[in-house]
N, C-alpha and C positions, 0 to 999 in steps of 0.2 A: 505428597505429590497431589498435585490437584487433579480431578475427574471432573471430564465433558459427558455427556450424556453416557453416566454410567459407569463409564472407559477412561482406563488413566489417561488423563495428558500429558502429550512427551514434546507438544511443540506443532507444527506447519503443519503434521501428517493431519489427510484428512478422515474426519471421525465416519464409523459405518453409517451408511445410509446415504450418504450428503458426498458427492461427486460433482468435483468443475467438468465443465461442460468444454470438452474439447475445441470446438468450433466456436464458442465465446472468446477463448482468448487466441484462436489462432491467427498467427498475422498481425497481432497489436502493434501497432506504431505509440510506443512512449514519450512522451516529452518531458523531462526531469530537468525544471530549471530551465535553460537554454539549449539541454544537451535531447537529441533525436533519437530514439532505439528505435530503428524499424523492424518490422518483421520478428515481434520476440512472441513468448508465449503468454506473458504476463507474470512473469517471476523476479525477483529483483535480490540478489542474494549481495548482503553487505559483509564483508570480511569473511568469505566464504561461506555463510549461512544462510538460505531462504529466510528472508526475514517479511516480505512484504509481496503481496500475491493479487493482483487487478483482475477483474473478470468487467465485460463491458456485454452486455446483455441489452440490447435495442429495444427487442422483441417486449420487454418488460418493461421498460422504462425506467432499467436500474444499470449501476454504476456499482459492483462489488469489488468490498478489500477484506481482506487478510492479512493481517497484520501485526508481529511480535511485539511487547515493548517494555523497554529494561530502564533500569537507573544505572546513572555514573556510575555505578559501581559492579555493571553487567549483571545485575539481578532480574531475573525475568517478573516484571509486574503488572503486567496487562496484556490482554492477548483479544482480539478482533478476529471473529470469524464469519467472515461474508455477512459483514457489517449490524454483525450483531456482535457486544459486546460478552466473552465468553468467562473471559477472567480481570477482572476486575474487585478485589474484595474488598478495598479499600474506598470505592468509589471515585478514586481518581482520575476516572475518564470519563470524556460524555461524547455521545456519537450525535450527529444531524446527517439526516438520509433526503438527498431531495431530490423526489423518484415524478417522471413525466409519466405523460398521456398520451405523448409525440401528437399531439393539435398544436403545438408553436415549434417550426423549426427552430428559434435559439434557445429555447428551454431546454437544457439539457440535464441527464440527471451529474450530481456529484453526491460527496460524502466527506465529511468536516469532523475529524477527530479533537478536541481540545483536554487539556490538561484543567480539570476546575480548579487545581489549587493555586494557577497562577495566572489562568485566563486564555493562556498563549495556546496558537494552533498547533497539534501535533502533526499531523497531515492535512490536507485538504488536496484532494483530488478532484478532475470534473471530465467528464466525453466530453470532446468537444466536435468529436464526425463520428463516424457508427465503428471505425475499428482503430478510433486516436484517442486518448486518453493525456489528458496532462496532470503533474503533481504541481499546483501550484506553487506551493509551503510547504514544506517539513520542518521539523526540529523534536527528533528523538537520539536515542542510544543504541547505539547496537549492542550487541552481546557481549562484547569486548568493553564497552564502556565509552565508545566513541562518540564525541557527538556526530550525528549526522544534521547536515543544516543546506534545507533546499530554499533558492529563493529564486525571483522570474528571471533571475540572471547567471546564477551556476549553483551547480551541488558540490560539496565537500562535507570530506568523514576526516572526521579530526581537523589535525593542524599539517597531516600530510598530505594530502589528493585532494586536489582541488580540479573539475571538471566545469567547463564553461564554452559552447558552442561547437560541443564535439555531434558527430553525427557518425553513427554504427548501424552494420548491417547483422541483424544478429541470425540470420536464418534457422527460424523458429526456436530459438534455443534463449534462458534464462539470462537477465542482464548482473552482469558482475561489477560491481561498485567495492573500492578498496581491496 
């Protein structure tokens, strides 16, 4: 089993010390693709599993993700914790954090996951107002082995759910994909 600071890891739970910030993600409006979650906490759970966790932080100039990530074969192999890469052993992953100063209003911060061994973005996330966040890209696994494949026009997990210009009220509560 891999260990985070000390402490086994078992996944999403967060490690002692290091607590989201309630009032960060309260009220996030998502945009995943072309689809609208308003009102969630910043949680995104795929095939029933927290897998990917958004914090949007103004005051900082930071854009945070958490974020599982498996192979086709639902092997958990990579793990992002508030954009800092936690498990990683293989070096398969590389993070870009691009953190403001708020002196340009459209400079906003995001954070840009890639895969090195094949070039391609695994997420790329960006604020783009102080409690809206968009996933521009994705293309990972979920735990199940799914692909998940987000683009500026819908997200779909597998070959079954395909989502495209839906819009949800999710009243502070975690978005459910597949």
């Amino acid at each position: 089993m891999a260990e985070f600071l000390g402490q086994p890891y078992t996944g999403m739970a967060t490690p002692q010390g290091v607590s989201p910030s309630p009032a960060a993600t309260l009220g996030l409006e998502l945009v995943i693709g072309s689809n609208i979650f308003r009102n969630t906490n910043g949680v995104i759970k795929i095939q029933g599993k927290e897998q990917l966790f958004l914090e949007s932080k103004p005051e900082q100039g930071l854009l945070l993700v958490t974020l599982d990530l498996y192979s086709e074969a639902g092997v958990h192999v990579g793990h992002v914790r508030r954009n800092v890469l936690v498990l990683n052993r293989t070096e398969h992953f590389a993070i870009d954090i691009h953190r403001t100063d708020g002196s340009t209003p459209s400079d906003l911060p995001s954070v840009t996951v890639t895969d090195r061994l094949t070039g391609q973005t695994v997420l790329e996330a960006r604020a783009v107002a102080e409690k809206k966040v968009q996933i521009v890209t994705g293309k990972f696994y979920s735990h199940k082995g799914m692909l998940v494949d987000i683009t500026p026009h819908y997200c779909r997990i597998g070959s079954g759910t395909t989502l495209f210009g839906d819009v949800s009220e999710n009243k502070g509560s975690a978005i459910v994909l597949g």
